[in-house]
C-alpha positions in Angstrom: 106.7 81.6 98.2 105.4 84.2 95.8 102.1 85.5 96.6 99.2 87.5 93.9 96.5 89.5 95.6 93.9 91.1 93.9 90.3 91.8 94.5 87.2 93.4 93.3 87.4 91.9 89.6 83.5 92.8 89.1 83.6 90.8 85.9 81.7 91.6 83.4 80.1 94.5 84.9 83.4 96.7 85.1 85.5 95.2 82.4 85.1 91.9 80.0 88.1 89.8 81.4 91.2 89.9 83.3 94.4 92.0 81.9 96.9 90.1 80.5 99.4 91.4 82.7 97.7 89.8 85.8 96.9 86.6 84.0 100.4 86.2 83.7 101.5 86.4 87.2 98.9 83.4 87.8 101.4 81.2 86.4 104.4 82.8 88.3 102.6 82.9 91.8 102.4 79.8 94.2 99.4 81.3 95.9 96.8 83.6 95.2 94.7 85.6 97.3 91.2 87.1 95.8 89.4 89.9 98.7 85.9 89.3 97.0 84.0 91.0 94.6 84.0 88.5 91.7 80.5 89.1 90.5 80.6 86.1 88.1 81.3 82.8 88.7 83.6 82.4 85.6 86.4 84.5 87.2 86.3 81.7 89.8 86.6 79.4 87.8 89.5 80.9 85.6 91.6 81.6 88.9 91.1 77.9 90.3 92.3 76.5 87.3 95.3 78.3 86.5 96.5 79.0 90.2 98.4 76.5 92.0 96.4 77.4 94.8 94.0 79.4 95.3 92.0 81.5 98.6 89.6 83.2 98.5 86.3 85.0 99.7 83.0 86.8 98.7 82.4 90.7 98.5 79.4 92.8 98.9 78.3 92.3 95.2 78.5 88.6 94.9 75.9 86.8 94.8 74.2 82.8 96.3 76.0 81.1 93.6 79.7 82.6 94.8 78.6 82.8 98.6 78.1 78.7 98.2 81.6 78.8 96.7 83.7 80.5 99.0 83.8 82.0 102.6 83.3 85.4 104.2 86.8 85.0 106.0 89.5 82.8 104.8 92.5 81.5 106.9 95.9 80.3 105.6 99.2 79.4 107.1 101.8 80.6 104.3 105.2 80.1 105.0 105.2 80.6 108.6 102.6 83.8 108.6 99.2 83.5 109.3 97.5 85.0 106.6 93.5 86.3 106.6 91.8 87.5 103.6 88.3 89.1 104.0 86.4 91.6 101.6 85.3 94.4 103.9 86.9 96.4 107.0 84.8 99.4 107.4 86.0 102.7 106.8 89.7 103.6 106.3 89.9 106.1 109.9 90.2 103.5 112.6 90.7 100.1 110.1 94.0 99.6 112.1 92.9 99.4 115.3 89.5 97.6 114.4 91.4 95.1 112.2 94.2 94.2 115.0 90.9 94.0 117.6 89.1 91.6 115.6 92.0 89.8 114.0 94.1 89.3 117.0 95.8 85.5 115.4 96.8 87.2 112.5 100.1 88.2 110.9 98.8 89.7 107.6 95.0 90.6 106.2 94.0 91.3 102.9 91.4 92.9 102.0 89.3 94.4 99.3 85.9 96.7 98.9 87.3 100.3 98.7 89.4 99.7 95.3 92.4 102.0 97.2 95.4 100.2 97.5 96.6 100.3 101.2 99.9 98.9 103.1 100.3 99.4 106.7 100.8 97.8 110.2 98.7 98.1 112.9 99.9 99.0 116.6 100.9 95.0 117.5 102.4 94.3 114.0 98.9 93.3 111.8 99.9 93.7 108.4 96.7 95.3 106.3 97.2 95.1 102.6 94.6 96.7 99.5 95.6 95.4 96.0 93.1 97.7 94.8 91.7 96.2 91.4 92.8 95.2 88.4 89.4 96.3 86.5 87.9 99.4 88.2 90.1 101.9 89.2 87.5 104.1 90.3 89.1 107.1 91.4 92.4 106.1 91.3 95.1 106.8 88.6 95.4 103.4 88.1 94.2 99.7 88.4 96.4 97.8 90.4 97.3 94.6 92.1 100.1 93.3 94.8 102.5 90.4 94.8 104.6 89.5 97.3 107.5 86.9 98.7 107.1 85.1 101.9 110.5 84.2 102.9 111.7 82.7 106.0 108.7 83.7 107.9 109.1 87.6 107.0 106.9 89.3 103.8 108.8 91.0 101.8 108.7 92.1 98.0 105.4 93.3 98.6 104.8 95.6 95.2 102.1 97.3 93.6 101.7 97.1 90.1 99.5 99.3 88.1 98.0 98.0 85.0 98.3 100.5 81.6 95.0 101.9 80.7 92.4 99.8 79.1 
């Protein structure tokens, strides 16, 4: 199963649409996983018809209209892992622990808010992964995005992929 995460599109406030490069792994991925931050509606829409499927949540800067829509904390089971996706986890010194505490159920978590991609497991085995964002790199060198392969239970392929300059 091939897995796209991304998060914190902030369209149209950071940029006026998706890159190309990311609209084109919608078609390749069997799921996609959004951490929040959409900002308009339209990017909602976009994603749910042109992924196969899609979760997702809200962010910090969404507003009624996109908190209707979606949840604060979504919960998949994806080929055998237990998947969470929610926008914010505090701050990065302690996320690990705070994360496997309040997350016990869970194999992997996505998440989104601080633009920084992040990869790591928590003491216990909690999988935390950052796709960054495709449309405001802040101050990274790059906007990014993950996909992944769920396989047998295990995630592997996980890759970032940084986006060419706009």
């Amino acid at each position: 199963m091939r897995l796209l995460l991304t998060s914190d599109t902030h369209l149209p406030l950071r940029a006026k649409r998706l890159p190309d490069q990311l609209l084109a792994e919608l078609q390749r991925a069997d799921v996609v996983l959004h951490a929040g931050d959409w900002v308009d509606e339209a990017t909602l829409d976009l994603l749910e018809s042109r992924s196969r499927r899609l979760i997702g949540v809200y962010g910090n800067n969404d507003g009624p209209g996109l908190r209707a829509r979606l949840p604060e904390v979504a919960r998949a089971d994806l080929g055998g892992l237990r998947f969470g996706v929610v926008h914010e986890t505090g701050p990065a010194q302690g996320r690990e622990a705070r994360c496997a505490a309040r997350f016990p159920d869970l194999d992997v978590l996505v998440f989104g808010h601080s633009h920084i991609p992040w990869d790591t497991t928590a003491p216990g085995g909690l999988r935390l992964l950052n796709a960054g964002s495709p449309t405001d790199r802040r101050r990274q060198p790059h906007c990014t995005y993950l996909t992944a392969t769920v396989d047998d239970g295990a995630l592997t392929e996980v890759t970032l992929h940084r986006l060419p300059p706009r």
